[in-house]
PDB file of N, CA, C and O in Angstrom, chain B, residues numbered from 101:
ATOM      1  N   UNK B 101      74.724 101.109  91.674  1.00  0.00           N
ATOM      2  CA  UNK B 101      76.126 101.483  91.824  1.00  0.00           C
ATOM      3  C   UNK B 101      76.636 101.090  93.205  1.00  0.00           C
ATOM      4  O   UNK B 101      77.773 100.651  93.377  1.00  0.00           O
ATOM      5  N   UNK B 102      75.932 101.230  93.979  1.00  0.00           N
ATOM      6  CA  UNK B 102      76.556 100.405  95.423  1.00  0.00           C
ATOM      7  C   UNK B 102      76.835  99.705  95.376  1.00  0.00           C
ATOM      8  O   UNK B 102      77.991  99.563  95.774  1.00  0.00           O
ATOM      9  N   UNK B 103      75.969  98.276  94.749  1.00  0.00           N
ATOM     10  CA  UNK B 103      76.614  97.059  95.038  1.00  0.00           C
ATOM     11  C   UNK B 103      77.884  97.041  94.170  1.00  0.00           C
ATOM     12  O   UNK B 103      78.828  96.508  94.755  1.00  0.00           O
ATOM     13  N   UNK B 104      78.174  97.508  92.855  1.00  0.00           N
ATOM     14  CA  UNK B 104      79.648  97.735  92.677  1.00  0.00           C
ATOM     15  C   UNK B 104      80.507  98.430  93.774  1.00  0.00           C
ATOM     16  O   UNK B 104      81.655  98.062  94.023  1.00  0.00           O
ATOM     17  N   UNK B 105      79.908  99.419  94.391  1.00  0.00           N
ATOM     18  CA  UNK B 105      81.473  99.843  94.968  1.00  0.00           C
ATOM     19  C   UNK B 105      81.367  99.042  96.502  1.00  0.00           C
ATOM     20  O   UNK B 105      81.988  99.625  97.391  1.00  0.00           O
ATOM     21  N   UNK B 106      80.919  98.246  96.760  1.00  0.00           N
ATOM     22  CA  UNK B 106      80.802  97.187  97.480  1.00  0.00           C
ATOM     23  C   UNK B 106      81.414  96.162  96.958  1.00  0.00           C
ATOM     24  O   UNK B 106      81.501  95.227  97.753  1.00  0.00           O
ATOM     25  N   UNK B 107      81.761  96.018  96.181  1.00  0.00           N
ATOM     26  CA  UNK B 107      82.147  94.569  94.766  1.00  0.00           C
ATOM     27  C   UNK B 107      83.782  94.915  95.495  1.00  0.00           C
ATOM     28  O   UNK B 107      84.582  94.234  96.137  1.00  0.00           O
ATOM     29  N   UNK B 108      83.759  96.074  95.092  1.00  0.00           N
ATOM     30  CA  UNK B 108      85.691  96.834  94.871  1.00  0.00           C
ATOM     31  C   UNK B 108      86.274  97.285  96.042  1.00  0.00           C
ATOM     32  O   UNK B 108      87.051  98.236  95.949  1.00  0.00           O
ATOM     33  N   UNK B 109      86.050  96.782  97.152  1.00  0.00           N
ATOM     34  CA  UNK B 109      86.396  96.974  98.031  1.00  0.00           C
ATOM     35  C   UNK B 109      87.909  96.041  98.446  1.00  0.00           C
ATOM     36  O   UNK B 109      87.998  95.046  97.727  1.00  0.00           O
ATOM     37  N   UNK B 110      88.853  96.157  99.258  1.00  0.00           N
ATOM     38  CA  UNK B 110      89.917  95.564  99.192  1.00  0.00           C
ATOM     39  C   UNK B 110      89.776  94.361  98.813  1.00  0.00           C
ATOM     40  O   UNK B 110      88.648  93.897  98.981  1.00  0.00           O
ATOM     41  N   UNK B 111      90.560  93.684  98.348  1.00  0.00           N
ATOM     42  CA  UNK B 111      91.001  91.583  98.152  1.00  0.00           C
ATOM     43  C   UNK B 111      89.949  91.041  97.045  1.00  0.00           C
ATOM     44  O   UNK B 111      89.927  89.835  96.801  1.00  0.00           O
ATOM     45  N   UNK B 112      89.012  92.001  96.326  1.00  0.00           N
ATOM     46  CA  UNK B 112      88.241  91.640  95.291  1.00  0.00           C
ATOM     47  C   UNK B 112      89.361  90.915  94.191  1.00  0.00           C
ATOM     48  O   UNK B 112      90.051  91.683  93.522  1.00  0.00           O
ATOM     49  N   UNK B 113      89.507  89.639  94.040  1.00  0.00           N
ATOM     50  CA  UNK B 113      90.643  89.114  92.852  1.00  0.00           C
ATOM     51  C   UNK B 113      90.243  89.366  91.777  1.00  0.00           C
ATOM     52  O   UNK B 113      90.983  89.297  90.796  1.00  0.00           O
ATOM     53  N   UNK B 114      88.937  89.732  91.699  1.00  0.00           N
ATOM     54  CA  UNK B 114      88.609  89.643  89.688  1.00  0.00           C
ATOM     55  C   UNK B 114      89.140  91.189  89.332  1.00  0.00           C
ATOM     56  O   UNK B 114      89.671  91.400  88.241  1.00  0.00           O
ATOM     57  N   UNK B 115      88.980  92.166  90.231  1.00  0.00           N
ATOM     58  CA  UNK B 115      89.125  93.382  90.124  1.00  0.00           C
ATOM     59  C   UNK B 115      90.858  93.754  90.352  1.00  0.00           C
ATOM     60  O   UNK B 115      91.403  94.809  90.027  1.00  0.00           O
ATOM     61  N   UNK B 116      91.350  92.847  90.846  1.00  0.00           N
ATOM     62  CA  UNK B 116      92.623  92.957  90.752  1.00  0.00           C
ATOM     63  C   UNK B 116      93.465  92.720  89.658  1.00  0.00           C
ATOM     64  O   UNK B 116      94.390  93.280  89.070  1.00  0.00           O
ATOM     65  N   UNK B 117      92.767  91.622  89.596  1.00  0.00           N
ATOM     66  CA  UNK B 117      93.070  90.974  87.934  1.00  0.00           C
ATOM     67  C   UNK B 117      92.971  91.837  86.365  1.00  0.00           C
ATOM     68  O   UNK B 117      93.676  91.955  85.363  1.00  0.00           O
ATOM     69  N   UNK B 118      91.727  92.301  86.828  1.00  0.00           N
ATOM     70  CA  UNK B 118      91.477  93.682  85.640  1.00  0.00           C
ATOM     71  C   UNK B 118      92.363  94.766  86.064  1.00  0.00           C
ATOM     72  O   UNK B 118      92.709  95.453  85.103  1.00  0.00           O
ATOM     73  N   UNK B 119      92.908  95.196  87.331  1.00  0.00           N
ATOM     74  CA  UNK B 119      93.589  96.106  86.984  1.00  0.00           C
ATOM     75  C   UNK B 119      95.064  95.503  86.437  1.00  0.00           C
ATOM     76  O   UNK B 119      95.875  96.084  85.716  1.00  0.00           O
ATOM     77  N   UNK B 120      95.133  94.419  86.898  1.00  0.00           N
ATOM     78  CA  UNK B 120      97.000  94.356  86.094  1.00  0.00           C
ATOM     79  C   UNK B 120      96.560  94.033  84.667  1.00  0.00           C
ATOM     80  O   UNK B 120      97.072  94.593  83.697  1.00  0.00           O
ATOM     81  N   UNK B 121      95.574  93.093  84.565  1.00  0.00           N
ATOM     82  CA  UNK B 121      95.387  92.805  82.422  1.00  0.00           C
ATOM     83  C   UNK B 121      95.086  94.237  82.086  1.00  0.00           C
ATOM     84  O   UNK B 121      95.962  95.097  82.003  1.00  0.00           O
ATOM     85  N   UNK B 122      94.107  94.402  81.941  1.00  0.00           N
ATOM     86  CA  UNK B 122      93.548  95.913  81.404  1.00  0.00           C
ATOM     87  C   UNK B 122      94.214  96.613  81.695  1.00  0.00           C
ATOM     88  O   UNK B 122      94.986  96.751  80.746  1.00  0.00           O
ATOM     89  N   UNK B 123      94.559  97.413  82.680  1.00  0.00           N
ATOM     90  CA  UNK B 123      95.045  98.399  82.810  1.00  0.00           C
ATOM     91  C   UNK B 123      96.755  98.716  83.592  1.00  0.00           C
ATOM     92  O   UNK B 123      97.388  99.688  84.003  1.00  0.00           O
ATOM     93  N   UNK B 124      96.951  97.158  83.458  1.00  0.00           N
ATOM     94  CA  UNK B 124      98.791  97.148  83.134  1.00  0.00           C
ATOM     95  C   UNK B 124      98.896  98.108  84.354  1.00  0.00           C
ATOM     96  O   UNK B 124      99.196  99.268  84.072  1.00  0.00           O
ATOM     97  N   UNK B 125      98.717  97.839  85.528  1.00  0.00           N
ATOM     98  CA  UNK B 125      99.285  98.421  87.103  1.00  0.00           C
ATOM     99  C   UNK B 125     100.269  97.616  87.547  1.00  0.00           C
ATOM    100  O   UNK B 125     100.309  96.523  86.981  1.00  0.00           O
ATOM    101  N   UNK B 126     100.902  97.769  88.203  1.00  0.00           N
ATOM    102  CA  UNK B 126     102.059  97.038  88.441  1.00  0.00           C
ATOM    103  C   UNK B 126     101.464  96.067  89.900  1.00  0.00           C
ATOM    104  O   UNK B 126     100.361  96.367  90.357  1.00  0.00           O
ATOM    105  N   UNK B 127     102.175  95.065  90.472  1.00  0.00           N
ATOM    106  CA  UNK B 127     101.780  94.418  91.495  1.00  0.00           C
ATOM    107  C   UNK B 127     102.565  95.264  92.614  1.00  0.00           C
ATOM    108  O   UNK B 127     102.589  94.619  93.662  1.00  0.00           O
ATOM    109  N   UNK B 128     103.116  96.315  92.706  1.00  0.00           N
ATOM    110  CA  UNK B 128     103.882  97.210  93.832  1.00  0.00           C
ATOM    111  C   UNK B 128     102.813  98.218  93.806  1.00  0.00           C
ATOM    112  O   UNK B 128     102.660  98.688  94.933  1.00  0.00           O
ATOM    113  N   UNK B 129     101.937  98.772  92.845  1.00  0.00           N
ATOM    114  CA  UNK B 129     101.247 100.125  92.794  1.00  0.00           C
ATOM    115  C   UNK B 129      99.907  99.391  93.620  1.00  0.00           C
ATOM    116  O   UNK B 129      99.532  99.801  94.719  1.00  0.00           O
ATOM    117  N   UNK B 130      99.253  98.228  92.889  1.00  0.00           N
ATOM    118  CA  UNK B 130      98.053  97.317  93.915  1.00  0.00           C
ATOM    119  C   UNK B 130      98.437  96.998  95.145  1.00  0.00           C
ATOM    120  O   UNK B 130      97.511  96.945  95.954  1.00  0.00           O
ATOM    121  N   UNK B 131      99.883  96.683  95.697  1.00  0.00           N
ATOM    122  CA  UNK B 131     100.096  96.345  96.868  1.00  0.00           C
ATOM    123  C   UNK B 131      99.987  97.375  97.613  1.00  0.00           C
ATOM    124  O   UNK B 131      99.103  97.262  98.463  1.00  0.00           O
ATOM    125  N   UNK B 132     100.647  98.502  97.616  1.00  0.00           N
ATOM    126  CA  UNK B 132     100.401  99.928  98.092  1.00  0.00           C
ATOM    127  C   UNK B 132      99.074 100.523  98.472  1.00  0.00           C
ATOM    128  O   UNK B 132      98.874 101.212  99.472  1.00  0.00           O
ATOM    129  N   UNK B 133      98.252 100.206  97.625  1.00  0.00           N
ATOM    130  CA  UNK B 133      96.862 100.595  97.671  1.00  0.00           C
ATOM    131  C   UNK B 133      96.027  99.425  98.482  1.00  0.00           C
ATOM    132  O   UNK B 133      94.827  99.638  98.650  1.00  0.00           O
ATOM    133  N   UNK B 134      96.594  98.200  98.993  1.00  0.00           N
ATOM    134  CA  UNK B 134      95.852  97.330  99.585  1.00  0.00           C
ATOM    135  C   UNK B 134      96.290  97.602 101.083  1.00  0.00           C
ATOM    136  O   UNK B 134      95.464  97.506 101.991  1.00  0.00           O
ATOM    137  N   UNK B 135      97.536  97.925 101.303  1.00  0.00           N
ATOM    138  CA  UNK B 135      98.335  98.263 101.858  1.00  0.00           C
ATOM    139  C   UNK B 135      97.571  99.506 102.667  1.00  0.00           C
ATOM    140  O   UNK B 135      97.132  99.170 103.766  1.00  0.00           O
ATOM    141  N   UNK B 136      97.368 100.789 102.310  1.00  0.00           N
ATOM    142  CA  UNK B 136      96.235 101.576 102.394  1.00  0.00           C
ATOM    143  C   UNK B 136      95.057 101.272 102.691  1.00  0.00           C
ATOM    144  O   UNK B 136      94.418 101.825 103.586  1.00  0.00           O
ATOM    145  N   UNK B 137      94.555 100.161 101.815  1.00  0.00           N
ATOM    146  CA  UNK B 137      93.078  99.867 102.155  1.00  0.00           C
ATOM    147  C   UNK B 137      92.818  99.302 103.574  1.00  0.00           C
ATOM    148  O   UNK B 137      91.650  99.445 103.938  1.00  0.00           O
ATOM    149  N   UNK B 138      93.683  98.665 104.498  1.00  0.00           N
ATOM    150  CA  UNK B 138      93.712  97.463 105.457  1.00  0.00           C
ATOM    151  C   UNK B 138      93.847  98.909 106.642  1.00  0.00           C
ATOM    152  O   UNK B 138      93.290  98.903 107.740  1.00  0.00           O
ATOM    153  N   UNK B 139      94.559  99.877 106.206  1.00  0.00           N
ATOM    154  CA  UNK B 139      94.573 101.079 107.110  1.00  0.00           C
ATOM    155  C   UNK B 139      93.394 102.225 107.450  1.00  0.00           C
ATOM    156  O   UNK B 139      93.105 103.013 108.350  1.00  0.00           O
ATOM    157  N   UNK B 140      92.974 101.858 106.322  1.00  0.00           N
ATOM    158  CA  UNK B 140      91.597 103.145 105.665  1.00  0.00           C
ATOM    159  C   UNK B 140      90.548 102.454 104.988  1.00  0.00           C
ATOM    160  O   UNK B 140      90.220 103.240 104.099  1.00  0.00           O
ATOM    161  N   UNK B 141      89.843 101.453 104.898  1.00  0.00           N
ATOM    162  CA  UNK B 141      88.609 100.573 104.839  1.00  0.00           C
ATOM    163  C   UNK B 141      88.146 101.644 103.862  1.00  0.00           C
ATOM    164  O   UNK B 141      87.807 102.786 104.174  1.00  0.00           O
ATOM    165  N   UNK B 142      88.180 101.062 102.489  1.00  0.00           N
ATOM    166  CA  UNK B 142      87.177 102.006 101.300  1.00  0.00           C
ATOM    167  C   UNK B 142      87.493 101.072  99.542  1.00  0.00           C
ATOM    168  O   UNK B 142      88.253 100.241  99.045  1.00  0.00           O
ATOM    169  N   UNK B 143      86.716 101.641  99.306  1.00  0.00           N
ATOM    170  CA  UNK B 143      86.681 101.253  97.515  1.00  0.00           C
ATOM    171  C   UNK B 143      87.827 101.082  96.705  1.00  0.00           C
ATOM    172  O   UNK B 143      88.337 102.128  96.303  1.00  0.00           O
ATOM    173  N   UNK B 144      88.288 100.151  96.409  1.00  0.00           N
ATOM    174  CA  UNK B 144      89.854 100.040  96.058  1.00  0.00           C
ATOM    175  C   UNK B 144      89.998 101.213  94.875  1.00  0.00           C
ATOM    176  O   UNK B 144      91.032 101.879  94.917  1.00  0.00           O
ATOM    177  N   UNK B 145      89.110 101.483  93.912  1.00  0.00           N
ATOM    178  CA  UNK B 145      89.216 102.521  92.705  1.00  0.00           C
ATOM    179  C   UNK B 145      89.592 103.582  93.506  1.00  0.00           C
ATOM    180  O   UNK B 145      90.699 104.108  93.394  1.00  0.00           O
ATOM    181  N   UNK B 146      88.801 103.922  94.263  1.00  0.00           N
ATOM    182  CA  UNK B 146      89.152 105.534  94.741  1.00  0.00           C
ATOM    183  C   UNK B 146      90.746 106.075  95.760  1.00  0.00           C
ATOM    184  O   UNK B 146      91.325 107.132  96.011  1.00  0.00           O
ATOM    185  N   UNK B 147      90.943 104.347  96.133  1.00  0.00           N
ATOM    186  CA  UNK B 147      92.378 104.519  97.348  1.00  0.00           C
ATOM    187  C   UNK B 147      93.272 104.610  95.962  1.00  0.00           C
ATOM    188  O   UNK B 147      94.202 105.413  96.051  1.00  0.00           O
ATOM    189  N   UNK B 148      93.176 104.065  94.954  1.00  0.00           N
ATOM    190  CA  UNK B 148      93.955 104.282  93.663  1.00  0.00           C
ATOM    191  C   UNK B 148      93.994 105.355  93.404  1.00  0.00           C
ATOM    192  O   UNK B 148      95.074 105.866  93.110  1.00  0.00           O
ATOM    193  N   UNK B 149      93.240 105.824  93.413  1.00  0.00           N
ATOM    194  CA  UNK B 149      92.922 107.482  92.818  1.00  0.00           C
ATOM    195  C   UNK B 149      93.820 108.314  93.281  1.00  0.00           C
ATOM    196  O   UNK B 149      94.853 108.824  92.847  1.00  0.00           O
ATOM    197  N   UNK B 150      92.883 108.363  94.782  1.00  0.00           N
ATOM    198  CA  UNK B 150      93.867 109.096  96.042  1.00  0.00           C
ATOM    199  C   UNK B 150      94.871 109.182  96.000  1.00  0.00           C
ATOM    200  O   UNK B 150      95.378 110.265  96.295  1.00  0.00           O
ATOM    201  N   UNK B 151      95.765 107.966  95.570  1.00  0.00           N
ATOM    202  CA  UNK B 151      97.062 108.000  95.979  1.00  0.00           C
ATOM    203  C   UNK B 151      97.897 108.341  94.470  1.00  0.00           C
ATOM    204  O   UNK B 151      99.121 108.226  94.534  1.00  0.00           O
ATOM    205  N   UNK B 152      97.432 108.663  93.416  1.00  0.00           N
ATOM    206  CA  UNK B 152      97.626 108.647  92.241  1.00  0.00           C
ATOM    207  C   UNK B 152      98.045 107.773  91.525  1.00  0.00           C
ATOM    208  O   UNK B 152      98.628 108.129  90.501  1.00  0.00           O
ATOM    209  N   UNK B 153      97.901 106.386  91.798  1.00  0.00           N
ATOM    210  CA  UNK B 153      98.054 105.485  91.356  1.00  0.00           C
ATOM    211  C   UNK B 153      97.167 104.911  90.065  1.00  0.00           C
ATOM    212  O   UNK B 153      97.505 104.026  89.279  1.00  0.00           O
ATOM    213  N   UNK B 154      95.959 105.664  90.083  1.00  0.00           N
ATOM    214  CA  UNK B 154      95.220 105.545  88.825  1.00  0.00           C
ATOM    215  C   UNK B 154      94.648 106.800  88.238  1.00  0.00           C
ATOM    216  O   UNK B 154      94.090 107.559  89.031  1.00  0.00           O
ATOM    217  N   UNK B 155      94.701 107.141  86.959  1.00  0.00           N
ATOM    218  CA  UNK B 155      94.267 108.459  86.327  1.00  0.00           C
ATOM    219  C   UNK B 155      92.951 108.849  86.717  1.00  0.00           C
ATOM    220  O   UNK B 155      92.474 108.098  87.569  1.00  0.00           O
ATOM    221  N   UNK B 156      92.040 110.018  86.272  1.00  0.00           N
ATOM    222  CA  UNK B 156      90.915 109.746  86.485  1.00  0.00           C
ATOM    223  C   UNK B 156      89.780 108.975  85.093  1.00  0.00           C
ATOM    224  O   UNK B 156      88.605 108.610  85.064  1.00  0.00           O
ATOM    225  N   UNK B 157      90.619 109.003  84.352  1.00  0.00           N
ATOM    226  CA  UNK B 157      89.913 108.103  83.119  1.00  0.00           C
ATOM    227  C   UNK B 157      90.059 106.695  83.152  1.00  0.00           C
ATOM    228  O   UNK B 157      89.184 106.013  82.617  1.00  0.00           O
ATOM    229  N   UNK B 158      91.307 105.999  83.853  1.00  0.00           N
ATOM    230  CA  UNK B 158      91.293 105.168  84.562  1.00  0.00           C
ATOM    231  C   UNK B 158      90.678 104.745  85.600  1.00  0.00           C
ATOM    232  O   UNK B 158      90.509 103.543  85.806  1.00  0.00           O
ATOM    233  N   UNK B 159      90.205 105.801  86.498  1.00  0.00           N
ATOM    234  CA  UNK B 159      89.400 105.321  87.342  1.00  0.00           C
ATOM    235  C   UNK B 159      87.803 105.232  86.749  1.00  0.00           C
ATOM    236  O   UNK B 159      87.131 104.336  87.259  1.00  0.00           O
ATOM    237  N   UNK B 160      87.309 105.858  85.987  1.00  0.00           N
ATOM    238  CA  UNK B 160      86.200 105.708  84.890  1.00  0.00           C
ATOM    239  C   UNK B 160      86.355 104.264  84.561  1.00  0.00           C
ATOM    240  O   UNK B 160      85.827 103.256  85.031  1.00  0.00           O
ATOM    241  N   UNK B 161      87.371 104.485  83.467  1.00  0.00           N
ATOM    242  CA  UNK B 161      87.022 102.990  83.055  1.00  0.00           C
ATOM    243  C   UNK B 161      86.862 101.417  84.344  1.00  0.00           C
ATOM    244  O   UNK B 161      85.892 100.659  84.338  1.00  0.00           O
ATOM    245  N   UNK B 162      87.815 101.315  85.105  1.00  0.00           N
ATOM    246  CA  UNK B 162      87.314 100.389  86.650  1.00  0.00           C
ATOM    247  C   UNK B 162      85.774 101.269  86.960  1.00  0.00           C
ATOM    248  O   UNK B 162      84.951 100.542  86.404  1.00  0.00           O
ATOM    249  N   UNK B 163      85.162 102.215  87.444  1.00  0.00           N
ATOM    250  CA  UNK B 163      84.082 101.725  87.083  1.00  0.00           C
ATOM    251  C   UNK B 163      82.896 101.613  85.639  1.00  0.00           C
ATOM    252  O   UNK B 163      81.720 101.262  85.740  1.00  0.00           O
ATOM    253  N   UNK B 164      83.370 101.883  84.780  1.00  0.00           N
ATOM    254  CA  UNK B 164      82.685 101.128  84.136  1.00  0.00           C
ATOM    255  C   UNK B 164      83.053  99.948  84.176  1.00  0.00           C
ATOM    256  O   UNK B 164      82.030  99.473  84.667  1.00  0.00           O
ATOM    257  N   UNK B 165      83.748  99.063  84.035  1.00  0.00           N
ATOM    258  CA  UNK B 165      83.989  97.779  84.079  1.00  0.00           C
ATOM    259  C   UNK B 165      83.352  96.943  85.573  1.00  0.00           C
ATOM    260  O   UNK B 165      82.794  95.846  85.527  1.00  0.00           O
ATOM    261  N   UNK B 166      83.576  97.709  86.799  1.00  0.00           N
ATOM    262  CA  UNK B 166      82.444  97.251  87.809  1.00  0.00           C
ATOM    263  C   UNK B 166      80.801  97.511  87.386  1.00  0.00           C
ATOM    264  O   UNK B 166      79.912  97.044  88.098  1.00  0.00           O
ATOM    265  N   UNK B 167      80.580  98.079  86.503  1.00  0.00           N
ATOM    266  CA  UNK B 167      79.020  98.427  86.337  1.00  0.00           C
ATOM    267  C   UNK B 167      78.951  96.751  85.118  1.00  0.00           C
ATOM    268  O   UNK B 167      77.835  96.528  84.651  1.00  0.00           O
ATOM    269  N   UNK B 168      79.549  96.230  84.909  1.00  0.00           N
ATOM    270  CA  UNK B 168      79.167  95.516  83.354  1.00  0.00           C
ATOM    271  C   UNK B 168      79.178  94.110  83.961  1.00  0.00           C
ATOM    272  O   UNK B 168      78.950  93.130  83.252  1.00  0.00           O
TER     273      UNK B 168
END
């Protein structure tokens, strides 16, 4: 599991990518949270979280999808 939440850390594109296909985030809700990340250095799933930008079943599913 580390090296995933090492994977998801800010500017990951594949993980960005899954969140706008899959899970239909907007490019203002990811900017916000990158936006955050560049301020606060951490796991892009969880600055999502934090900021309520992703559910917590949403945040489940990003990581399951980092585990696969």
């Amino acid at each position: 599991m580390q090296g995933s939440i090492v994977k998801a850390n800010c500017g990951n594109s594949q993980l960005i990518h899954f969140l706008q296909e899959k899970l239909k985030l907007s490019t203002s809700a990811i900017a916000i949270a990158l936006r955050h990340c560049e301020q606060d250095p951490g796991p892009l799933p969880m600055i999502l979280w934090q900021y309520g930008l992703v559910s917590l079943e949403e945040l489940d599913q990003i990581f399951d999808w980092l585990e696969s």
